[in-house]
LOMARVEX-832347 format. One record per residue (C-alpha): residue in three letters; y, z, x. Coordinates in Angstrom, 3 decimals, always signed. Last residue first. Layout:
<recs>
(rec "ALA", (Y, Z, X));
...
</recs>
This chain:
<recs>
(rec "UNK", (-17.181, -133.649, +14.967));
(rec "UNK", (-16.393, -134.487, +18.953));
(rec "UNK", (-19.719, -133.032, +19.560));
(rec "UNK", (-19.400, -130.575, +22.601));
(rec "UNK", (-20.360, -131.881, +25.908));
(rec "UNK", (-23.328, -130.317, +27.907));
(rec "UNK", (-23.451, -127.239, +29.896));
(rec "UNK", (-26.753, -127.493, +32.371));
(rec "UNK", (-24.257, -127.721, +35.758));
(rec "UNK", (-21.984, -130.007, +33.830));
(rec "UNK", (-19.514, -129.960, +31.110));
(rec "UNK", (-16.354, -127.635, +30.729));
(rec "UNK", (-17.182, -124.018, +30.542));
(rec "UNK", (-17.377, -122.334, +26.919));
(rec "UNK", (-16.220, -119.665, +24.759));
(rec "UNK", (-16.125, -118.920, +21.467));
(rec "UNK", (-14.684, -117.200, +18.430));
(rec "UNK", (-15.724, -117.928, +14.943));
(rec "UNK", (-14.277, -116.288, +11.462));
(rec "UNK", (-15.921, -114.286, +8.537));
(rec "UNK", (-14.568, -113.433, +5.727));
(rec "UNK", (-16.604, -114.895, +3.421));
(rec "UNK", (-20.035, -116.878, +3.985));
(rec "UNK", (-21.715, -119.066, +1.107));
(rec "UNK", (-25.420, -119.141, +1.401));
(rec "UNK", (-26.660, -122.457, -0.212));
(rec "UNK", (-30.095, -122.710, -1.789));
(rec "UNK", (-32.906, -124.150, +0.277));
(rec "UNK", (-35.029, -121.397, -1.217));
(rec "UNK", (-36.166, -120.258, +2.488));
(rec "UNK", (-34.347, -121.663, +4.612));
(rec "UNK", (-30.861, -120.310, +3.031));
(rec "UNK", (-28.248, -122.805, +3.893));
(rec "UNK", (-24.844, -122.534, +5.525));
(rec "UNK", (-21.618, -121.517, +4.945));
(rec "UNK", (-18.023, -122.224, +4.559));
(rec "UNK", (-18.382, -126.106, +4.401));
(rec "UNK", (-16.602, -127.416, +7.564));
(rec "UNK", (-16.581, -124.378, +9.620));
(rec "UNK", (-19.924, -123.410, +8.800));
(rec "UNK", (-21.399, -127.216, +9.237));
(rec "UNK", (-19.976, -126.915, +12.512));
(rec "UNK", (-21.985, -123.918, +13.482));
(rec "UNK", (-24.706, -125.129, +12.426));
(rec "UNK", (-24.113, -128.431, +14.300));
(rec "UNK", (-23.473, -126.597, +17.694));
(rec "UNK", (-26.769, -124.097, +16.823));
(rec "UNK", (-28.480, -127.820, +16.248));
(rec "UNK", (-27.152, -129.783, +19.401));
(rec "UNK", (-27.022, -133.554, +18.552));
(rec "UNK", (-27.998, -136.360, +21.179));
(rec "UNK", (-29.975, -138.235, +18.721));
(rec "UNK", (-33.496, -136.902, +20.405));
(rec "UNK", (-31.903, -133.281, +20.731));
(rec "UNK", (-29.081, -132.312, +22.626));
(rec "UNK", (-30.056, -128.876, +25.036));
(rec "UNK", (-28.306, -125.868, +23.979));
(rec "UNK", (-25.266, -124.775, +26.630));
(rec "UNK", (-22.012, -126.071, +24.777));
(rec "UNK", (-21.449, -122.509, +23.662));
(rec "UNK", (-21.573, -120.933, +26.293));
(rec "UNK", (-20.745, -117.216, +24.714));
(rec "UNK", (-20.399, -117.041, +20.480));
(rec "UNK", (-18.452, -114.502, +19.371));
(rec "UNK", (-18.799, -114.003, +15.667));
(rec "UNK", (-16.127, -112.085, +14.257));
(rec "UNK", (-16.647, -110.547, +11.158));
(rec "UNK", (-13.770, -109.498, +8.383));
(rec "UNK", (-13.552, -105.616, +6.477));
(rec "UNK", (-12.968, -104.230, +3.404));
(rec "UNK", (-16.404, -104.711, +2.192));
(rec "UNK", (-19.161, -104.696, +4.958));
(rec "UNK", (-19.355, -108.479, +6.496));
(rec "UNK", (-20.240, -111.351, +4.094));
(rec "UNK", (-22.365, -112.941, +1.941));
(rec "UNK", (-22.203, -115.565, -1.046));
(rec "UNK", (-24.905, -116.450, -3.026));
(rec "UNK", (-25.218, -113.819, -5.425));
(rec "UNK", (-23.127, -110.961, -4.821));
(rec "UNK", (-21.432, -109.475, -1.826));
(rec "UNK", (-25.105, -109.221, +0.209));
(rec "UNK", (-24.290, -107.609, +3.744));
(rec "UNK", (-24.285, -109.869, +7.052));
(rec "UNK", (-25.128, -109.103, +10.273));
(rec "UNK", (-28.888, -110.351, +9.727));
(rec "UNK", (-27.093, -113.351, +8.835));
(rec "UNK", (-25.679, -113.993, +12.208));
(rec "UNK", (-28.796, -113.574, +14.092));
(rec "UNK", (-31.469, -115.343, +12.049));
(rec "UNK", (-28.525, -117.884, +11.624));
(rec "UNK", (-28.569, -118.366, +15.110));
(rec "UNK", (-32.247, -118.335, +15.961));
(rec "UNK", (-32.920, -121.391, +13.435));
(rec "UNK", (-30.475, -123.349, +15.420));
(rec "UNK", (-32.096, -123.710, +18.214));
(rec "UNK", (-31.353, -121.820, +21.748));
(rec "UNK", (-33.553, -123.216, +24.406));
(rec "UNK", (-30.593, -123.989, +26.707));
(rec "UNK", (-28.764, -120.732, +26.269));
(rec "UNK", (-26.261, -119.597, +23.871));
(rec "UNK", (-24.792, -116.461, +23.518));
(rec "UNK", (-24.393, -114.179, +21.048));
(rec "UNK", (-21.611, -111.431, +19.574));
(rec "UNK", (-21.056, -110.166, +15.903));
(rec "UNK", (-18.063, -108.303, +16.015));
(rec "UNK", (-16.883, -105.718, +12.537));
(rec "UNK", (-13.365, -106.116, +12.266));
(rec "UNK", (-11.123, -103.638, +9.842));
(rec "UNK", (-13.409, -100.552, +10.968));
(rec "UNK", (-12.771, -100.496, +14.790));
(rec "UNK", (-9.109, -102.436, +14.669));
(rec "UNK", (-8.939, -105.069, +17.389));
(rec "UNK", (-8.932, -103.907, +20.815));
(rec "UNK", (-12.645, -104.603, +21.401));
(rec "UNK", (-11.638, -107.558, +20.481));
(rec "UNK", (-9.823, -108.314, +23.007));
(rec "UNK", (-12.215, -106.364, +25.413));
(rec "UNK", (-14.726, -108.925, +24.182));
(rec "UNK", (-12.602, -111.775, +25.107));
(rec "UNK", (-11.263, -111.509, +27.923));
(rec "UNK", (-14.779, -110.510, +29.393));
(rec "UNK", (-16.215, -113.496, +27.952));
(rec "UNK", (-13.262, -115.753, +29.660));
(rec "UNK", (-12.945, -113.905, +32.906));
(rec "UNK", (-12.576, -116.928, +35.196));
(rec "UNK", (-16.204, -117.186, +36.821));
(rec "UNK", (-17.292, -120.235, +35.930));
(rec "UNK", (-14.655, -123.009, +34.696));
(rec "UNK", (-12.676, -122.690, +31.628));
(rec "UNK", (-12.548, -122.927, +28.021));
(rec "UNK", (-11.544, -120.229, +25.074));
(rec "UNK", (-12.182, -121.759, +21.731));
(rec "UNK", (-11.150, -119.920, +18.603));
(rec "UNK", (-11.158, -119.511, +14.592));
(rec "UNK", (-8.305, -118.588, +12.841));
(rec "UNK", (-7.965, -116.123, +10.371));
(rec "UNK", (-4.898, -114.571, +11.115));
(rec "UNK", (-5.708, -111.673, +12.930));
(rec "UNK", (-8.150, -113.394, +15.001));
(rec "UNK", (-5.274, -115.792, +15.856));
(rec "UNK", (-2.877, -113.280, +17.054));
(rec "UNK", (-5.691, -110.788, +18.610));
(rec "UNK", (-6.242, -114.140, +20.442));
(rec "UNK", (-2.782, -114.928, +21.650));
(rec "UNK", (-2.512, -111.523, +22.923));
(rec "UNK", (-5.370, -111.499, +24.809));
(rec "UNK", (-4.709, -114.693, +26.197));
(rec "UNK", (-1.222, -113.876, +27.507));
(rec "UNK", (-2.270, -110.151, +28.841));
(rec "UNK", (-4.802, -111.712, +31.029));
(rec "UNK", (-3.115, -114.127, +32.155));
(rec "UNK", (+0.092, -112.487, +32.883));
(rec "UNK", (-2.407, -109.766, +35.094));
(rec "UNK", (-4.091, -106.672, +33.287));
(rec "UNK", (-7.128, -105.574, +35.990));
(rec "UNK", (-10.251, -105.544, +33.764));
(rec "UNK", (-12.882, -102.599, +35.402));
(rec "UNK", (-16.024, -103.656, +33.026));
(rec "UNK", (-17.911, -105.045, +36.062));
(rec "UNK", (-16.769, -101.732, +38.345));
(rec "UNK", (-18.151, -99.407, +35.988));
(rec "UNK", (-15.191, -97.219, +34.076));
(rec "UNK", (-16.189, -93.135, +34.388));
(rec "UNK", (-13.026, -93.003, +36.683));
(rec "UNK", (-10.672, -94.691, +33.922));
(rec "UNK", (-8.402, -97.025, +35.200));
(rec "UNK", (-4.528, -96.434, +34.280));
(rec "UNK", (-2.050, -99.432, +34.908));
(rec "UNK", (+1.098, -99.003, +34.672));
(rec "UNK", (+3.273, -101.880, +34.819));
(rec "UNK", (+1.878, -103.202, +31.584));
(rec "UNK", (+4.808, -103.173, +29.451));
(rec "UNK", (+6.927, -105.684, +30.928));
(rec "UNK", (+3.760, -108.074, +31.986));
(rec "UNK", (+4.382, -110.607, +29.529));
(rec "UNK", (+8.043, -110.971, +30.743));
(rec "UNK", (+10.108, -110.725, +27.840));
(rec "UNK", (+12.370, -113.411, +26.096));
(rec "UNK", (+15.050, -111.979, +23.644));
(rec "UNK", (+15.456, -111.388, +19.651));
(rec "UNK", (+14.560, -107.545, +20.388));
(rec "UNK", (+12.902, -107.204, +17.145));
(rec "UNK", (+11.638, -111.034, +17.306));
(rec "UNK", (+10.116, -111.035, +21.390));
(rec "UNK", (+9.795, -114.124, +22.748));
(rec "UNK", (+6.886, -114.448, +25.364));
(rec "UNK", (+7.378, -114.902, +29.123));
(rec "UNK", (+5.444, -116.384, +32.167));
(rec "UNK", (+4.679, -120.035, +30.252));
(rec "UNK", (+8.903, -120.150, +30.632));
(rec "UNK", (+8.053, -120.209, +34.568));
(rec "UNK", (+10.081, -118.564, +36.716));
(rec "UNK", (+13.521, -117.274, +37.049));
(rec "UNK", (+16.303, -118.840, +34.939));
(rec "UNK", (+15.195, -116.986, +31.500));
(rec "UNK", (+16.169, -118.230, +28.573));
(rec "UNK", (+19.317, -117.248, +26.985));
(rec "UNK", (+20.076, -115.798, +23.904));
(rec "UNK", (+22.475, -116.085, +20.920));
(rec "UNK", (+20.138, -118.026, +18.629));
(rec "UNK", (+21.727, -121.098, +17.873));
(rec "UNK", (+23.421, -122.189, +14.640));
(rec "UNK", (+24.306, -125.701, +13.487));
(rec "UNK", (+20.238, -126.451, +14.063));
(rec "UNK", (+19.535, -129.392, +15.823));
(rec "UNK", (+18.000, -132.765, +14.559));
(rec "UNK", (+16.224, -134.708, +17.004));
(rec "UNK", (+15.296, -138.772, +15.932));
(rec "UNK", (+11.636, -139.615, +16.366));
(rec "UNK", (+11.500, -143.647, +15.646));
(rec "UNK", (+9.608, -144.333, +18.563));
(rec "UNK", (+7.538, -142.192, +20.373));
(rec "UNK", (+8.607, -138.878, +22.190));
(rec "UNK", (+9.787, -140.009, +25.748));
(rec "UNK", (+12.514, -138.370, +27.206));
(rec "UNK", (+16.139, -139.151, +29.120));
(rec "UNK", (+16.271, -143.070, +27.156));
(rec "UNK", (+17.130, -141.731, +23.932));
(rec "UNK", (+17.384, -144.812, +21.156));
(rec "UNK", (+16.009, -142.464, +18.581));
(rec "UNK", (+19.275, -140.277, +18.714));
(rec "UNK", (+18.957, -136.631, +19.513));
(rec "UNK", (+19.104, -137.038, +23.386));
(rec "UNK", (+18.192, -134.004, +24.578));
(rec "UNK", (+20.957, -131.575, +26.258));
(rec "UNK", (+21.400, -129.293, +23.539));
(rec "UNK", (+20.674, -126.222, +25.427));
(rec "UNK", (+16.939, -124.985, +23.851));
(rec "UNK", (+16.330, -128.935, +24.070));
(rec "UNK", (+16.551, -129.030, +28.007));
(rec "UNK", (+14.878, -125.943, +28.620));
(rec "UNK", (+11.803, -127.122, +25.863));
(rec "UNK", (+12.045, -131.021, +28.054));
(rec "UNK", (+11.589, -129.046, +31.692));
(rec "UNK", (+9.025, -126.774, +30.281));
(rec "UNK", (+6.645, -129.717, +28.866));
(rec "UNK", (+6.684, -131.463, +31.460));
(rec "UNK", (+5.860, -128.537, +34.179));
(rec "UNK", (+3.196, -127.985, +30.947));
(rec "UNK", (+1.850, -131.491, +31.673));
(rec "UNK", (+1.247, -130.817, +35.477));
(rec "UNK", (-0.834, -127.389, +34.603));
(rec "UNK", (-2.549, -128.829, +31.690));
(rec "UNK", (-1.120, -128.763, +28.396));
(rec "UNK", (-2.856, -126.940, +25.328));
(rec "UNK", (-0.388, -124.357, +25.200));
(rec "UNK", (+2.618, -126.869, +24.624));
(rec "UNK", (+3.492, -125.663, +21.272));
</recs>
């Protein structure tokens, strides 16, 4: 909760989580101290967790840690920092809190089966966050499938790409080797030019994936169902040739 917030908006959000973590929210629906719509009455637990969040910084600065049932720092056990010599400087990757919070969070979600957007401007790290993220992951239980988009990139191209990727399970329905999930990483994403109607067609694919598991085969017209695959991507915000993302 609350990772989606902006920079103000998560100063928001921190002051109301401190104030609920110590019973100091209003719990009736009449509260007057926040604003979280009508009718939403608080209910709190009869038992707390006996810890304390941290006074000193940010909350956005720490993770919760279930063995040790106690907020870390994010950067508690990467103080030491080793940098290979062979290493070229564009793949050196410094470990900072946002580094190590994003990487994390996506090893979280990639392990769970959820598919992922990174956004930010030019420049911030995002498709080297992610590949060395996944890089991480597990060398035979994830098998990476990584493109970017450009402005000429049709649709046609993308499922040339991601099915050639893909192994034959049985008929009509395809997938990454057995015992074993694909991640497609898709770079700039919102960079293929809208057509006439304003629609990008890798975008659409893409979309049609997510909504319907698959996609189809051009040249039967029968429908190629994909398993255990997932979609990671990453994308800066409109503008400068990057266009905005269909809200479907």
């Amino acid at each position: 909760m609350g990772a989606t917030c902006d920079r103000p908006s998560a100063n928001k959000f921190e002051a109301f989580l401190r104030q609920l973590l110590s019973k100091k929210v209003d719990a009736s629906v009449e509260r007057t101290d926040f604003d979280l719509g009508p009718g939403l009455a608080i209910k709190y637990p009869e038992q707390l967790l006996n810890t304390q969040t941290p006074e000193e910084g940010s909350l956005y600065e720490y993770t919760f840690d279930k063995e040790s049932c106690s907020w870390q720092h994010w950067m508690t056990s990467n103080t030491d920092v080793s940098i290979p010599e062979s290493l070229s400087f564009t793949d050196i990757i410094v470990p900072t809190i946002d580094t190590v919070r994003y990487s994390k969070l996506l090893q979280i979600l990639v392990s769970h089966n959820k598919h992922l957007l990174f956004v930010g401007p030019t420049g911030t790290g995002k498709t080297v966050y992610v590949k060395n993220s996944l890089d991480q992951l597990g060398k035979g239980a994830y098998h990476i499938i990584s493109t970017a988009f450009s402005a000429q990139t049709s649709a046609n191209q993308t499922q040339d790409i991601i099915d050639s990727k893909l192994d034959k399970r049985r008929k009509g329905v395809y997938g990454p080797p057995l015992g074993s999930a694909a991640v497609v990483f898709v770079d700039d994403l919102n960079m293929p030019a809208p057509e006439v109607y304003g629609a990008q067609p890798p975008v659409e694919l893409l979309r049609q994936f997510l909504d319907h598991g698959g996609w189809y085969d051009r040249s039967d017209n029968t429908f190629r169902q994909l398993v255990d695959m997932q979609l990671a991507a990453a994308m800066g915000p409109p503008g400068g040739g990057r266009n905005p993302i269909t809200p479907r």
